[in-house]
Structures are given as structure tokens and as C-alpha cells.
C-alpha positions as CSV (number, residue, x, y, z in Angstrom):
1,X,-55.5,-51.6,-14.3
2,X,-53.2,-51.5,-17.3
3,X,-50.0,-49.7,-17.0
4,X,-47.4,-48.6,-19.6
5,X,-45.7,-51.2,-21.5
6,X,-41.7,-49.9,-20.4
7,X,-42.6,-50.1,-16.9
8,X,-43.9,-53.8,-17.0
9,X,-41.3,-54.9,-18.4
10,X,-38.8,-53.0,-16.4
11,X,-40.6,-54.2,-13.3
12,X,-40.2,-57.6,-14.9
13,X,-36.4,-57.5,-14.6
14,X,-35.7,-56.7,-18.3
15,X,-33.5,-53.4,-18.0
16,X,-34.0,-50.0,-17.2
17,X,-37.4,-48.1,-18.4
18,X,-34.9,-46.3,-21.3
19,X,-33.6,-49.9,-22.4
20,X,-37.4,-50.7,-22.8
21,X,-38.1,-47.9,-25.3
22,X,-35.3,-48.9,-27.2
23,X,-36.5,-52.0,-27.5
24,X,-39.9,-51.1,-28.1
25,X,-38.9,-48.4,-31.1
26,X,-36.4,-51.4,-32.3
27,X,-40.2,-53.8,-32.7
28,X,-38.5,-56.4,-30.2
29,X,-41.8,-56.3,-28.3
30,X,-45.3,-57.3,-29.0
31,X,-48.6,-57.3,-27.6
32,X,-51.3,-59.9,-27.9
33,X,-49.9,-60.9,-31.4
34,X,-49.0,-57.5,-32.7
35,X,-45.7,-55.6,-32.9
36,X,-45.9,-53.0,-29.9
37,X,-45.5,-49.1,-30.1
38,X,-44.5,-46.5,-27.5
39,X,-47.6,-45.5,-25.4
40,X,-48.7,-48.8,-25.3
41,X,-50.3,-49.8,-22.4
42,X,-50.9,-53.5,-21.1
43,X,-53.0,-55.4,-19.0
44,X,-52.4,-58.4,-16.5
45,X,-54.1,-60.6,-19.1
46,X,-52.7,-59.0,-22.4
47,X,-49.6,-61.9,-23.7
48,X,-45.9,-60.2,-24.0
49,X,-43.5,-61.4,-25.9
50,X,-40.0,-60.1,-25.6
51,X,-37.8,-61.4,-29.1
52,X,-40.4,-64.0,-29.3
53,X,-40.4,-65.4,-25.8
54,X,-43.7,-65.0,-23.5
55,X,-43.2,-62.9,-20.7
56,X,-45.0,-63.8,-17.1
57,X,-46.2,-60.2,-16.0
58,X,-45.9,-61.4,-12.9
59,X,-48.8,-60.2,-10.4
60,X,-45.8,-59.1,-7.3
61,X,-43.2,-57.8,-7.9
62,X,-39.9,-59.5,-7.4
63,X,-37.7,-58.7,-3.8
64,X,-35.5,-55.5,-5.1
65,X,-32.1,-56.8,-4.5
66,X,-28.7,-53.9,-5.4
67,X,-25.5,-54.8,-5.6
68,X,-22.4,-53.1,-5.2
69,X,-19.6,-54.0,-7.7
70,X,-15.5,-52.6,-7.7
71,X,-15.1,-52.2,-11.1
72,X,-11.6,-52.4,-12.2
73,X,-10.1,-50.6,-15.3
74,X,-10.7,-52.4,-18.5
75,X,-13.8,-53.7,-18.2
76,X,-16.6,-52.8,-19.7
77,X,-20.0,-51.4,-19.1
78,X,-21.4,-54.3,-21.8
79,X,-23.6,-57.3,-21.4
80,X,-21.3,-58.7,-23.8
81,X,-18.5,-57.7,-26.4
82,X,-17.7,-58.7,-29.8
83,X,-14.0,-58.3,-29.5
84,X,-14.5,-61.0,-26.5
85,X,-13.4,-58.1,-23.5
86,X,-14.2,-58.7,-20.2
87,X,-17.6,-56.9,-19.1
88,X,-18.4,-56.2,-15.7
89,X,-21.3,-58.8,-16.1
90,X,-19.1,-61.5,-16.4
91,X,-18.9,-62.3,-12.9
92,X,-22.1,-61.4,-11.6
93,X,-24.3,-64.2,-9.8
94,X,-27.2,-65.6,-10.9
95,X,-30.2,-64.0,-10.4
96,X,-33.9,-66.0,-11.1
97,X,-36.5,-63.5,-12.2
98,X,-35.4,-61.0,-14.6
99,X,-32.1,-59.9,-14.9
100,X,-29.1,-57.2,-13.6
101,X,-29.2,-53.8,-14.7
102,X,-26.8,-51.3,-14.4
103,X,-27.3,-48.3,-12.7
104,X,-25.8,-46.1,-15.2
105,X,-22.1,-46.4,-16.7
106,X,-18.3,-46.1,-16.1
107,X,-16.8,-45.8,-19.1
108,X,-13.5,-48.7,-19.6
109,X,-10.6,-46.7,-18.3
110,X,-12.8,-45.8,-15.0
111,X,-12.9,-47.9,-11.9
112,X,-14.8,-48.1,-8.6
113,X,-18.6,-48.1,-7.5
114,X,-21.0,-49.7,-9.7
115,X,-24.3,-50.5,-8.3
116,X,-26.8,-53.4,-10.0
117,X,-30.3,-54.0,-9.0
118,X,-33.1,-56.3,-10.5
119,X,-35.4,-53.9,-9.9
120,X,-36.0,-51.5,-13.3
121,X,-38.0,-49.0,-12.1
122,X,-35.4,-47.9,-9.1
123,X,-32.5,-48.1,-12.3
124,X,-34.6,-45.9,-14.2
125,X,-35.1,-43.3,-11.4
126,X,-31.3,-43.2,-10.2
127,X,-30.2,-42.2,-13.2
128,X,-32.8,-40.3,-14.3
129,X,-31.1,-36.5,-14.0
130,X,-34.6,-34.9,-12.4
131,X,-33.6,-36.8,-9.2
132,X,-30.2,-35.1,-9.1
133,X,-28.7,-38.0,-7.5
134,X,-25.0,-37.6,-6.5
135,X,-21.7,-38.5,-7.8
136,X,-18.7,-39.2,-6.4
137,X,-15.3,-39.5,-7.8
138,X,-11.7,-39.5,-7.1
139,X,-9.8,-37.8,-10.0
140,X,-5.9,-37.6,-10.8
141,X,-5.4,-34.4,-12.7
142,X,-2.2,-33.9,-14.4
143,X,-1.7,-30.3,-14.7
144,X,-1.6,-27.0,-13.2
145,X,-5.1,-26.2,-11.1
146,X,-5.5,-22.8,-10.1
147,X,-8.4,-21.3,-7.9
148,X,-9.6,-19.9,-11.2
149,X,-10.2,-22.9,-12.8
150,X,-12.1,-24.4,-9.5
151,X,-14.2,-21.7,-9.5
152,X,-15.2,-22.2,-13.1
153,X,-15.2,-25.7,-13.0
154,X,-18.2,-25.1,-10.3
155,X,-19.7,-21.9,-11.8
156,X,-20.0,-24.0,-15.2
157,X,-18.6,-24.7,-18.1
158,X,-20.7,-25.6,-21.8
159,X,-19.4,-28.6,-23.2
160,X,-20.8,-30.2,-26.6
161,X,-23.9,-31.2,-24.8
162,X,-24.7,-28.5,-22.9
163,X,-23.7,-26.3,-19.7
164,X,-22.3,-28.7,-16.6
165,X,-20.3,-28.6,-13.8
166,X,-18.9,-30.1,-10.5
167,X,-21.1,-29.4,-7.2
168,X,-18.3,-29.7,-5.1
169,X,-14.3,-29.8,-5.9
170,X,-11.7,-30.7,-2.6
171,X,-8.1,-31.2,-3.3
172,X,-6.3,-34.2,-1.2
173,X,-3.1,-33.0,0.3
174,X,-0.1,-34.0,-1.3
175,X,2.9,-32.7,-3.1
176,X,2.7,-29.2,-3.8
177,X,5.1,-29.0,-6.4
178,X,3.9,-32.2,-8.3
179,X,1.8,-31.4,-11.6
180,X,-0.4,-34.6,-10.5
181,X,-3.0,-33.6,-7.8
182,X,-5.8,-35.6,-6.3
183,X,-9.6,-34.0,-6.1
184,X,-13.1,-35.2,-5.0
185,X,-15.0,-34.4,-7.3
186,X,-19.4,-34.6,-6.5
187,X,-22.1,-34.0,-9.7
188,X,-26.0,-34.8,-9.8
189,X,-25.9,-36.4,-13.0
190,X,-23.8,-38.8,-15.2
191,X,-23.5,-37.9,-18.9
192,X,-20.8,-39.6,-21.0
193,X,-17.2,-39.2,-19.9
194,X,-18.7,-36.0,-17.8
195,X,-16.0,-35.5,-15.2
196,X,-12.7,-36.2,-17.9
197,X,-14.4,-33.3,-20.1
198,X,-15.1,-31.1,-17.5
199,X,-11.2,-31.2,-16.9
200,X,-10.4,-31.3,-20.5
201,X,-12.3,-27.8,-20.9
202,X,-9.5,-26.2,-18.9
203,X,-6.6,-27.2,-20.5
204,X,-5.8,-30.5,-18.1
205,X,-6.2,-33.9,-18.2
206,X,-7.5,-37.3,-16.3
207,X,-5.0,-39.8,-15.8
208,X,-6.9,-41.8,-12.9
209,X,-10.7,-41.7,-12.2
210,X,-12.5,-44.0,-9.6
211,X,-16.0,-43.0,-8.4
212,X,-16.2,-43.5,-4.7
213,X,-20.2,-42.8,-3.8
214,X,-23.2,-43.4,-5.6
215,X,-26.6,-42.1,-4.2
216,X,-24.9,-41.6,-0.8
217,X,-23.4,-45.0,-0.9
218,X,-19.5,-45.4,-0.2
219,X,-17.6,-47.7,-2.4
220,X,-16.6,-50.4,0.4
221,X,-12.6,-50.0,1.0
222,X,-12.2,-53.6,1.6
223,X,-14.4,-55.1,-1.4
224,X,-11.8,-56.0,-3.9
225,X,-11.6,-54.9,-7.9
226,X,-13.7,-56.9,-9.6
227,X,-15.7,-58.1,-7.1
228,X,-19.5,-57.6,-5.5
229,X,-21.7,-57.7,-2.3
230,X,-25.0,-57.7,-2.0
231,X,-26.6,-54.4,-0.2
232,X,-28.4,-55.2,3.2
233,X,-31.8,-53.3,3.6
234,X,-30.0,-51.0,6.0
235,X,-28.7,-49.3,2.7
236,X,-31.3,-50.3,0.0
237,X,-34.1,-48.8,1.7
238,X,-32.2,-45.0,1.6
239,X,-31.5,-45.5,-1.8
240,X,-35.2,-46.1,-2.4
241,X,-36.1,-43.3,-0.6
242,X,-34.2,-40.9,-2.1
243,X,-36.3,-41.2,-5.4
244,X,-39.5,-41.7,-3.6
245,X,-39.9,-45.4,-4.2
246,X,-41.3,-47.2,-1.1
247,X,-39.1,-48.9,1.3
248,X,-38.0,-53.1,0.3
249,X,-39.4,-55.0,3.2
250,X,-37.6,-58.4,1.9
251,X,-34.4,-59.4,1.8
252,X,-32.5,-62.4,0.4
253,X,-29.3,-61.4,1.8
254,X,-27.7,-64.0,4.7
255,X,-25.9,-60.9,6.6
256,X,-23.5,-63.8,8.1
257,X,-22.5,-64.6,4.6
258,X,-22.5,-61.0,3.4
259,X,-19.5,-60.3,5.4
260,X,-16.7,-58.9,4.3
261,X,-14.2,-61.1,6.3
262,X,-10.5,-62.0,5.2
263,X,-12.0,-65.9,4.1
264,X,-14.5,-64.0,1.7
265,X,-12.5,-61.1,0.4
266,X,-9.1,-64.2,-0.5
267,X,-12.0,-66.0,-2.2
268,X,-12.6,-63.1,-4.4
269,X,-9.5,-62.5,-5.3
270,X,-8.8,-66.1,-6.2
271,X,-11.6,-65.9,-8.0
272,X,-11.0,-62.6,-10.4
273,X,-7.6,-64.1,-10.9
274,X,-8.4,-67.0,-12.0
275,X,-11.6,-65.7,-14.6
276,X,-8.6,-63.7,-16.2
277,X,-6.6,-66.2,-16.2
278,X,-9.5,-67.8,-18.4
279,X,-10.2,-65.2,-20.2
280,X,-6.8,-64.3,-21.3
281,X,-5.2,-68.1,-21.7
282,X,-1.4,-68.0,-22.5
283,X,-0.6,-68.7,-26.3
284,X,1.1,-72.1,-26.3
């Protein structure tokens, strides 16, 4: 049964179905010999070759693994960079069949929840908007916020790419008087720098922005900036489910070794300090 030639190769680990296209239209793919198009559709038996390297459709598909990453500020959301900036795949681990993909973006000065998976097609589907998948963030706002501008900022507001706005707004007590409040902040979809032009439309601006929840998904309050665990099927499974894939039945997580203990969390740190360290040497 042939399927279409974006979703093999997302299955196959290779990005996200929109990656695939791009790929496609850029004639990195081809097809028993020839230089493939979008519609193309593929067989078990048809040859793939991805930049000139065969790819093995494989005939199961590989365990979906996610993994939920602290991003800090300053990295970006690049496989790699030509100015040689950290990414936030620098520090992934090493994964056997395909590769990680991003579910979706935080833009440099952003921190907080970043999921990965291996697995392209559930990529494709959390970020795909008709799934209205839910956003979290934490946002500084330096400014004066009225009940007017929460009330528009929810009714909606057209920016440069169309109508948008927050589902839910809730300020975090604090100082009254101070023009830097705190808000939670939920959308259903993630367009560039969405949330810091949302505030920008009303005269204010974003000086801190961490997202907190992805997909129902709490950024973990003891996982460390820059650092990553590997989600149990207690919380891969929902995620599934909420864009109608069927539930993962495997795991290859050691839930022993999973833990978030005080032993695990110092080797992180020790272990982001010392890859900047690396990555930013002292001139001599």
C-alpha cells in the first residue's frame, strides 16, 4: 500500500511532515532514480534517497520516544548555526533510527518547555494549528495593563498575519504599583514571536517569556535550564491522544534512571556548565 512520500519519511525520523516538503520542493529527495515531486507517493519496495543517501523504509515503525527539554535564553531553535551559537540540539542524546525534531519553536530570547520526539508524524500534528493544541507561558510585561487591554487581548487583535489572541490571560499577584507585572498567558497555536506581538499591539512590551505547558504538559520545576528527560508513557500516551494518534505501547525509558533525584539534576548542571565552558573558551 503506498503512502505519501512526506509521511514516510517523517515516519522515518527525518523531521516533521512540513520539513519534508521543504525538502521535497528543494529536489533533496528522489524516488527509484528520479528527483521526487510533491504528491508523490511510495511503496515499501520503491528506493529513497534522502541527499544521496538510501533510506530503509523501515516496515515498523520505530518506539515514539518525546523529550522534554528547559530551554535557556540564548539558544537557538537551530540544528546548527553559522555564527557557531549554541542550539538547543547541542546537548541532546543520541538517538538510533532517525533523528530529533522539534515540536515547534521558541524563538532565542525565550526559555522554558521544549518538547522533542523521533516520531514525525505526532511533530507534525502538535503543531499543526487544526488541533488547537495549547500554549502556555509565563510573560513579564513592562507596562501599564488595564482591564481594557485584557479584554482585547482575548477578544482579538489583527496583527501582520492575521487576527489572534490569548485564550486565557491571569495576572500573578505582586506589586501593585510596579510597571512590571507577571501573566499566564494560554493560545492554541504558535506563530512567530505570537505572544511578544500580541503585547506589542497595545503599547507594552515583553521583557521575560518562559512557556510553562505544552499539550497539557507542565514544564518540570526541578529539570534544570538546559537540560532534558525523557517522557514516561504515562505522559506520551495523552499527548498522542490528543491528536488522535494511537496510544505508544513501548518504552525505552528506565523509570529508575529517569528520576529526577539531586545526583541526576548536579550531573546536569555540571554538565551545561561545562558545554559552555567549551563552547565559549576564555581568550588566552
Amino acid at each position: 500500500m503506498s503512502e505519501k512520500l512526506q509521511k514516510v519519511l517523517a515516519n522515518a525520523g527525518k523531521g516533521s511532515r512540513r520539513e519534508m516538503e521543504k525538502w521535497i520542493e528543494q529536489g533533496r529527495i528522489s524516488v527509484n532514480g528520479n528527483i521526487a515531486t510533491l504528491g508523490d507517493r511510495v511503496e515499501n519496495t520503491d528506493q529513497v534517497r534522502v541527499d544521496g543517501q538510501l533510506l530503509t523504509i523501515a516496515q515498523e515503525k520505530p518506539v515514539c520516544r518525546v523529550l522534554m527539554y528547559n530551554k535557556p535564553e540564548g539558544e537557538l531553535c537551530s540544528r546548527k548555526d553559522p555564527e557557531g551559537r549554541p542550539t538547543v540540539f547541542d546537548r541532546l542524546p543520541k538517538i538510533q533510527n532517525g533523528r530529533w525534531i522539534a515540536v515547534g519553536r521558541l524563538d532565542i530570547n525565550t526559555s522554558g518547555l521544549l518538547l522533542f520526539t523521533n516520531d514525525g508524524e505526532l511533530a507534525n500534528r502538535l503543531m499543526h494549528p487544526k488541533h488547537e493544541i495549547q500554549r502556555e507561558y509565563a510573560v513579564r510585561v513592562f507596562g501599564e495593563v488595564d482591564h481594557k487591554m485584557i479584554t482585547q487581548l482575548k477578544k482579538g487583535v489583527e496583527l501582520d498575519d492575521g487576527e489572534a489572541k490569548f485564550t486565557t490571560i491571569s495576572r500573578r499577584p505582586g506589586d501593585d504599583e510596579s510597571l512590571n507585572s507577571w501573566f499566564n498567558v494560554t493560545l492554541s497555536e504558535g506563530r512567530n514571536r505570537e505572544v511578544r506581538r500580541l503585547w506589542e499591539s497595545q503599547g507594552v512590551q515583553v521583557s521575560r517569556l518562559i512557556r510553562v505547558n505544552y499539550g497539557g504538559l507542565e514544564l518540570q520545576k526541578r529539570l534544570p535550564q538546559g537540560g532534558w528527560i525523557e517522557l514516561t508513557l504515562e505522559d506520551v500516551n495523552p499527548l498522542r491522544k490528543s491528536v488522535q494518534l494511537p496510544n505508544e505501547t513501548e518504552s525505552l525509558v528506565n523509570e529508575k534512571r529517569n528520576k529526577l533525584d539531586h545526583v541526576r539534576i548536579s550531573r546536569m548542571r555540571r554538565s551545561v556548565k561545562k558545554h559552555k565552558l567549551n563552547k565559549n573558551p576564555k581568550k588566552s
